[in-house]
DOLOKE-397530 format. One record per atom (N, C-alpha, C): chain; x, y, z; atom name; residue in one letter. Coordinates in nm, 3 decimals, always signed. Layout:
// residues N
(site "A"; (X; Y; Z); "CA"; "a")
...
***
This chain:
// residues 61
(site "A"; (-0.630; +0.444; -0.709); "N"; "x")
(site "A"; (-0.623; +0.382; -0.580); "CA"; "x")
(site "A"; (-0.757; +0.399; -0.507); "C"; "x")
(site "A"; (-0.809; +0.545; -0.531); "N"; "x")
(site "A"; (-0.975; +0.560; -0.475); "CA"; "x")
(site "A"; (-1.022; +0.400; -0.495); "C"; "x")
(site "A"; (-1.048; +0.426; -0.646); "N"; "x")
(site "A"; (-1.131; +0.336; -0.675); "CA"; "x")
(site "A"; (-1.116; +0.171; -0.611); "C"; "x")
(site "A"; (-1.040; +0.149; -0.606); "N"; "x")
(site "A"; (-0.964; +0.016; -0.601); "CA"; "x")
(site "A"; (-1.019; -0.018; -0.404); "C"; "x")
(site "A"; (-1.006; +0.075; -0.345); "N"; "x")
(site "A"; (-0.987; +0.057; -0.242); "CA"; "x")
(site "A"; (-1.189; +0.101; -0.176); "C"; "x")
(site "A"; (-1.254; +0.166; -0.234); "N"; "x")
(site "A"; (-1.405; +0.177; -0.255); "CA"; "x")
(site "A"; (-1.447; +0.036; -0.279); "C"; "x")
(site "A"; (-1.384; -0.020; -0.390); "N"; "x")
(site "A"; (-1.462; -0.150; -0.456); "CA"; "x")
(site "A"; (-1.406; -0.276; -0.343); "C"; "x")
(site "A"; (-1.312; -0.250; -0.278); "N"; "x")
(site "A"; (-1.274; -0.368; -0.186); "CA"; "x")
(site "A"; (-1.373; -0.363; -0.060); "C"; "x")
(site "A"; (-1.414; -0.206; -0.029); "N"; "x")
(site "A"; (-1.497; -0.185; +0.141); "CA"; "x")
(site "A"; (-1.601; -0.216; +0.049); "C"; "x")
(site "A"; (-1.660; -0.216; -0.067); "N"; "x")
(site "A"; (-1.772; -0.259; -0.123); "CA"; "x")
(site "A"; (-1.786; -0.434; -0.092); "C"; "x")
(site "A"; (-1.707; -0.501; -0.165); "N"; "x")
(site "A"; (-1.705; -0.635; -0.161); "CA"; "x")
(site "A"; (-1.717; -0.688; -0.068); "C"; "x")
(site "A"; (-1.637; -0.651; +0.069); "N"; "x")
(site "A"; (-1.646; -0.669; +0.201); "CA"; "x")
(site "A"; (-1.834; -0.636; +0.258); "C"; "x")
(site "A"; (-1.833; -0.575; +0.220); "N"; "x")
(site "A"; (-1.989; -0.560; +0.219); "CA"; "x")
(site "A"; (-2.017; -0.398; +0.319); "C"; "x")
(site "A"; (-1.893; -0.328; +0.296); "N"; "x")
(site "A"; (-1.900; -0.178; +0.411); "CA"; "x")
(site "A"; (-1.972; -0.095; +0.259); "C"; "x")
(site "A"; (-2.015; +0.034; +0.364); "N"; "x")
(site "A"; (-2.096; +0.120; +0.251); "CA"; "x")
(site "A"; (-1.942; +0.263; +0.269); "C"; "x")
(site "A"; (-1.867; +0.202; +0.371); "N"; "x")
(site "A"; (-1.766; +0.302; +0.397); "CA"; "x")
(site "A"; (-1.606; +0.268; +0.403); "C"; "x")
(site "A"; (-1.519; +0.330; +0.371); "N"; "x")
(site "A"; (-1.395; +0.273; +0.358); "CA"; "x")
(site "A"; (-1.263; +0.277; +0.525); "C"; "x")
(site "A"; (-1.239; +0.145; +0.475); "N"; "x")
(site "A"; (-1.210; +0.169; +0.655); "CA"; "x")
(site "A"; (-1.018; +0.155; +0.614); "C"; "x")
(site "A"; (-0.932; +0.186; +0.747); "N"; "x")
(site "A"; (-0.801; +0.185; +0.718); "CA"; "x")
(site "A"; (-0.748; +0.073; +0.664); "C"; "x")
(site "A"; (-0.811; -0.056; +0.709); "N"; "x")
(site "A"; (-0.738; -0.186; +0.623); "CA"; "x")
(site "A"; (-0.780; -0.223; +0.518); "C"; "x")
(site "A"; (-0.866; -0.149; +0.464); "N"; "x")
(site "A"; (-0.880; -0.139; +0.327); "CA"; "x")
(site "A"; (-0.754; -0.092; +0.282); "C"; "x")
(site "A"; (-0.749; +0.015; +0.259); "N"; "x")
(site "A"; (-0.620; +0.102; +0.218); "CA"; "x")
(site "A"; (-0.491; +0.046; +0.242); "C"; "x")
(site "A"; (-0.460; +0.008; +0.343); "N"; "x")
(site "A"; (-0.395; -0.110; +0.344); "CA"; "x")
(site "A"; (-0.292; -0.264; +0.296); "C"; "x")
(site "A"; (-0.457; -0.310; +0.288); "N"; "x")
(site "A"; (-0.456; -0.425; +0.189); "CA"; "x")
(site "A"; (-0.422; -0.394; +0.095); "C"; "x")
(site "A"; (-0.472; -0.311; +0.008); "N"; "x")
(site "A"; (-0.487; -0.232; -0.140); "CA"; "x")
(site "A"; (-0.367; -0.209; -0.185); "C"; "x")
(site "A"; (-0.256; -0.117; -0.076); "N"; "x")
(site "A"; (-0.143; -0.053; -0.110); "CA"; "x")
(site "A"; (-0.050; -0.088; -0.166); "C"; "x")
(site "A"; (-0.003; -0.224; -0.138); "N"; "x")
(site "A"; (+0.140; -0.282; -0.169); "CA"; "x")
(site "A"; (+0.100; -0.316; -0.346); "C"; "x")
(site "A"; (-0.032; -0.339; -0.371); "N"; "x")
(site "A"; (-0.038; -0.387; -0.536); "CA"; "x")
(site "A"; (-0.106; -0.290; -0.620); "C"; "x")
(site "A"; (-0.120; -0.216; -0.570); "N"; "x")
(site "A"; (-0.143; -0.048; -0.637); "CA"; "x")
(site "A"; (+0.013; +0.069; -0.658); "C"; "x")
(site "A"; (+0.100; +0.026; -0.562); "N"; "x")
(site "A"; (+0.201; +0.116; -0.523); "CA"; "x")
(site "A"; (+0.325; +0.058; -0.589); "C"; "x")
(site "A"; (+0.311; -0.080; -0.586); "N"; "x")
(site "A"; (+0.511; -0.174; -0.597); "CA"; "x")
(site "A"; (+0.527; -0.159; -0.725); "C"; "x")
(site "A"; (+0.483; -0.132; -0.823); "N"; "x")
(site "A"; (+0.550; -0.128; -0.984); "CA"; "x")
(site "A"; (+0.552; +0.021; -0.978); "C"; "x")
(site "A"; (+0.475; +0.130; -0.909); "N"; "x")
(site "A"; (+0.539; +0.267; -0.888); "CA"; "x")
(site "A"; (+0.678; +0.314; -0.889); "C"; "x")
(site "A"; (+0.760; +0.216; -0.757); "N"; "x")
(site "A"; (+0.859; +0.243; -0.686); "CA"; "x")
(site "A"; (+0.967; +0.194; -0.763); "C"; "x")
(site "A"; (+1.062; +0.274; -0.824); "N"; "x")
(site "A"; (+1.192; +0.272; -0.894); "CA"; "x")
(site "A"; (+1.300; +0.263; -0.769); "C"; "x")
(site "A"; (+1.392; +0.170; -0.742); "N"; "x")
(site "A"; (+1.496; +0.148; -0.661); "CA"; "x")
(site "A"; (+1.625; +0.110; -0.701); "C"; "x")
(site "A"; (+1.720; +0.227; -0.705); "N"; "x")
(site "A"; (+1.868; +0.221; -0.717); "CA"; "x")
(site "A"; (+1.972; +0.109; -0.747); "C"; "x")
(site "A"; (+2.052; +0.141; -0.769); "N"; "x")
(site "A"; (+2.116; +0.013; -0.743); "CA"; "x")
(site "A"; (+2.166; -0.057; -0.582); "C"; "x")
(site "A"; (+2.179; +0.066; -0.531); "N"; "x")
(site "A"; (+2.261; +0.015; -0.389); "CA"; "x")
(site "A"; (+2.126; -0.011; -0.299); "C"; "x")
(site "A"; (+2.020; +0.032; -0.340); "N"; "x")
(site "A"; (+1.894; -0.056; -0.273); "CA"; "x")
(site "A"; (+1.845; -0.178; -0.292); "C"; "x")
(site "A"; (+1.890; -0.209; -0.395); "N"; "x")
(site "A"; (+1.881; -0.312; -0.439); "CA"; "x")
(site "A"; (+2.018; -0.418; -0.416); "C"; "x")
(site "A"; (+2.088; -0.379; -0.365); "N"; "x")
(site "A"; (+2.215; -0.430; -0.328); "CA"; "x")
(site "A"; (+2.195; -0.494; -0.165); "C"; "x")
(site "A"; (+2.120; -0.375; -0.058); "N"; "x")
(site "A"; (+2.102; -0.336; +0.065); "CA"; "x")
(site "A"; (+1.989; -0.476; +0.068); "C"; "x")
(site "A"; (+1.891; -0.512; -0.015); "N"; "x")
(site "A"; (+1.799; -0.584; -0.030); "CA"; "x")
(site "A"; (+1.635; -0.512; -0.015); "C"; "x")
(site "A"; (+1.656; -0.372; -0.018); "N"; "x")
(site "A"; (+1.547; -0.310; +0.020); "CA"; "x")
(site "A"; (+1.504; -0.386; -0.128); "C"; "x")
(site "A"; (+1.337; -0.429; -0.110); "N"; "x")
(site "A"; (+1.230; -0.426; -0.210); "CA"; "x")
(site "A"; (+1.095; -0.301; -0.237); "C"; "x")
(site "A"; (+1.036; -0.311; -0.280); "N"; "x")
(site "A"; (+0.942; -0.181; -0.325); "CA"; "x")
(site "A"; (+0.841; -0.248; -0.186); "C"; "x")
(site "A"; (+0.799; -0.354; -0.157); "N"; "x")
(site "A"; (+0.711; -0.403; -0.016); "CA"; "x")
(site "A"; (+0.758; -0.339; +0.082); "C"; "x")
(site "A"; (+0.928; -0.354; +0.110); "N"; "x")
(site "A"; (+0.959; -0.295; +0.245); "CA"; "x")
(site "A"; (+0.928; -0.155; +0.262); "C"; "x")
(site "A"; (+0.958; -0.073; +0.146); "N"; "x")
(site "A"; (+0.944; +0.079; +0.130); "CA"; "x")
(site "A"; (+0.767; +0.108; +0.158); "C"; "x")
(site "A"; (+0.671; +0.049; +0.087); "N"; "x")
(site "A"; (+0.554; +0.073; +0.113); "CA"; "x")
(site "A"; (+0.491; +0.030; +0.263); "C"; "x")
(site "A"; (+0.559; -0.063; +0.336); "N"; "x")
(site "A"; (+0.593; -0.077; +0.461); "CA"; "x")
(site "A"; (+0.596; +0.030; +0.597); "C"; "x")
(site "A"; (+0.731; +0.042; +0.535); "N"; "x")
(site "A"; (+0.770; +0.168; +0.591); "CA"; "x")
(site "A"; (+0.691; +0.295; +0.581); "C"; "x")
(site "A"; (+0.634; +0.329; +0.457); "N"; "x")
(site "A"; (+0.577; +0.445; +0.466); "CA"; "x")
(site "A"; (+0.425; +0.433; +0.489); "C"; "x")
(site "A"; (+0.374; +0.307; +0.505); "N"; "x")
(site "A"; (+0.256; +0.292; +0.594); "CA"; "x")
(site "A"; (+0.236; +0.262; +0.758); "C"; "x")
(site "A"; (+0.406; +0.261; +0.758); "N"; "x")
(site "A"; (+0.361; +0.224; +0.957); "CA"; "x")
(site "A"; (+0.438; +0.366; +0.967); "C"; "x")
(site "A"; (+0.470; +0.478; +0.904); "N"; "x")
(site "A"; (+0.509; +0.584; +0.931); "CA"; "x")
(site "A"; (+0.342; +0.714; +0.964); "C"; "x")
(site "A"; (+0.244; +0.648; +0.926); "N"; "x")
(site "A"; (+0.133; +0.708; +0.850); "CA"; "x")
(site "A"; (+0.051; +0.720; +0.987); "C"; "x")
(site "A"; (+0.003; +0.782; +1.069); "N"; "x")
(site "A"; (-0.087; +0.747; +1.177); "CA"; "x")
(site "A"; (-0.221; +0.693; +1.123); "C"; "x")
(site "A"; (-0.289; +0.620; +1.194); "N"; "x")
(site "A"; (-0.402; +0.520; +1.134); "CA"; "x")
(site "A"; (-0.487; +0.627; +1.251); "C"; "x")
(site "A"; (-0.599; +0.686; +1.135); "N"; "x")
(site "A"; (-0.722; +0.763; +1.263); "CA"; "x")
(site "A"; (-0.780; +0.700; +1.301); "C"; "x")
***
């Protein structure tokens, strides 16, 4: 995820990595991670909403 998220503030043209990098990055670095139950999958939770959630849980410095 370092990497991934270095080479994006790169492309962007930063020499430094900023929070919407990390961000951006998260949901397609993280969603084939996330294994979800059956009754989450019932509820309609997806692996997006969960990475969601645990990025607006996250304080942004």
């Amino acid at each position: 995820m370092l990497k991934a998220v270095k080479a994006r503030a790169y492309l962007r043209g930063n020499d430094h990595v900023l929070p919407s990098d990390i961000v951006l990055c998260s949901k397609d670095i993280l969603r084939h991670r996330i294994k979800l139950n059956y009754e989450a999958i019932v509820d309609g939770v997806t692996p997006d909403k969960v990475i969601e959630a645990l990025l607006q849980s996250v304080p942004v410095p």
